[in-house]
C-alpha positions as a printed Julia matrix, in Angstrom:
119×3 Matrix{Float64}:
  -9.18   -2.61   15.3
 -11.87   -5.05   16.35
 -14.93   -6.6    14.06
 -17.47   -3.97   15.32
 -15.19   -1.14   14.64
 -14.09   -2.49   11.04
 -17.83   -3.23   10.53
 -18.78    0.44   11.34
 -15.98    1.38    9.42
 -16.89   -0.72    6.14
 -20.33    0.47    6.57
 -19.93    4.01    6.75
 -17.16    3.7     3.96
 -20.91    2.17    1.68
 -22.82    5.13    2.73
 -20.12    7.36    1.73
 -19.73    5.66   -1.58
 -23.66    6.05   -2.29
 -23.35    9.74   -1.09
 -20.01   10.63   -3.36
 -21.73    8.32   -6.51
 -24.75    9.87   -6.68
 -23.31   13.72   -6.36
 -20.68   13.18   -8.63
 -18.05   14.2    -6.42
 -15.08   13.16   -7.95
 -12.65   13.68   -5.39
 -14.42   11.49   -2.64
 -14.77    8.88   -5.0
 -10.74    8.81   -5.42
 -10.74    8.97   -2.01
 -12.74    5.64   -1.57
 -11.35    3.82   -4.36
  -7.77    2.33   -5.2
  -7.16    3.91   -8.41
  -6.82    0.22  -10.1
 -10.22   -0.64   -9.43
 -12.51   -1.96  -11.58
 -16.18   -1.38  -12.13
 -18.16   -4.62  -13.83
 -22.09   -5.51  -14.17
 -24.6    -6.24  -16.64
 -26.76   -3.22  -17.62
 -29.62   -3.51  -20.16
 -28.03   -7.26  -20.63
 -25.1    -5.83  -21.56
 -21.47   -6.84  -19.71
 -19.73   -3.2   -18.68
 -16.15   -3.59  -17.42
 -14.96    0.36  -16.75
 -12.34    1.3   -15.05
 -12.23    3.9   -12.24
 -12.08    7.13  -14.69
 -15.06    5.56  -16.82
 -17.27    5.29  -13.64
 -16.27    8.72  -12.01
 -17.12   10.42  -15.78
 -20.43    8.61  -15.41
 -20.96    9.68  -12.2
 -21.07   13.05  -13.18
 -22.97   13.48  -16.07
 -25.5    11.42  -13.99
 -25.87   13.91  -11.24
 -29.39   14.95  -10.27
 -31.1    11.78  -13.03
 -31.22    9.62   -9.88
 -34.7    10.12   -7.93
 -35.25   10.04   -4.74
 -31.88    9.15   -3.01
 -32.3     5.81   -1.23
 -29.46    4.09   -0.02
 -29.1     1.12    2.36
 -26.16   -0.88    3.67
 -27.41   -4.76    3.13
 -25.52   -7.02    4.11
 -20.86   -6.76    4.84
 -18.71   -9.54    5.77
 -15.08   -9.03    6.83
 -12.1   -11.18    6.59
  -8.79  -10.22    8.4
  -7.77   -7.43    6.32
 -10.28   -8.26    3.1
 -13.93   -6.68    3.24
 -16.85   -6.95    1.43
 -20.22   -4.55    1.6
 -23.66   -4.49   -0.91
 -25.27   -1.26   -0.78
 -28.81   -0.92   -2.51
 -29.3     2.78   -3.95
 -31.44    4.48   -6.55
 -29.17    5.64   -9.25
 -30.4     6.51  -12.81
 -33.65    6.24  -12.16
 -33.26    2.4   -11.05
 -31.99    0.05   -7.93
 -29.02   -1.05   -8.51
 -26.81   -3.41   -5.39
 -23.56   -2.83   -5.56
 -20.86   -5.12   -4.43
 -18.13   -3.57   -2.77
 -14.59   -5.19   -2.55
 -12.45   -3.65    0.56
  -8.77   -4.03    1.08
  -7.41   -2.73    4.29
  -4.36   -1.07    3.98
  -1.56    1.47    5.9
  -4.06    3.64    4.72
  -7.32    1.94    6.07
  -9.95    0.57    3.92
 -10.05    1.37    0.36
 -12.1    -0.23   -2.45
 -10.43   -2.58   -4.8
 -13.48   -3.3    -7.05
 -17.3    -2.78   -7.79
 -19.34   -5.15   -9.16
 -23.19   -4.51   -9.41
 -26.48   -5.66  -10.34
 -29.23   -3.59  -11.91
 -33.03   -4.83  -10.19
């Protein structure tokens, strides 16, 4: 693959992160994450540190307390076969930037961890 093509790839792999997060859909988020992933950020000053399950159950008893969907790819760097993408979205009713960690793998790019800041 070359840079632009991984770029395009890690990008579109942010949108459909946003997309599957903010409908719940459980099996795209599988599909995006490595099942040892885990999810870690301060919310309401408090440190979370869930693991995939814990963020897919939230993710669904979330769905449709979001407002207006916004999403936006800010910023990706990539590294050989590491990745990295921030993607700003509405999600319980505030903006969160989420820090995605990509491995690339026989299987293409999969997520390997989420970290994420509430604004």
């Amino acid at each position: 693959m070359t840079k632009l093509t991984d770029a395009k790839a890690i990008a579109e792999i942010g949108e459909r992160y946003y997309q599957a997060m903010v409908s719940g859909n459980e099996a795209a988020l599988r599909a995006l994450f490595d099942a040892r992933a885990p999810i870690i950020g301060y919310y309401q000053g408090q440190l979370l540190w869930l693991s995939l399950q814990d963020f897919i159950d939230e993710a669904i008893s979330l769905v449709g307390q979001h407002g207006p969907e916004r999403c936006q790819v800010e910023t990706h760097r990539i590294d050989g076969d590491i990745g990295f993408v921030a993607v700003g979205g509405q999600y319980a009713q505030a903006w969160l930037v989420d820090h995605l960690l990509l491995s690339r793998g026989s299987d293409g790019w999969k997520i390997v961890s989420k970290t994420f800041h509430v604004t």
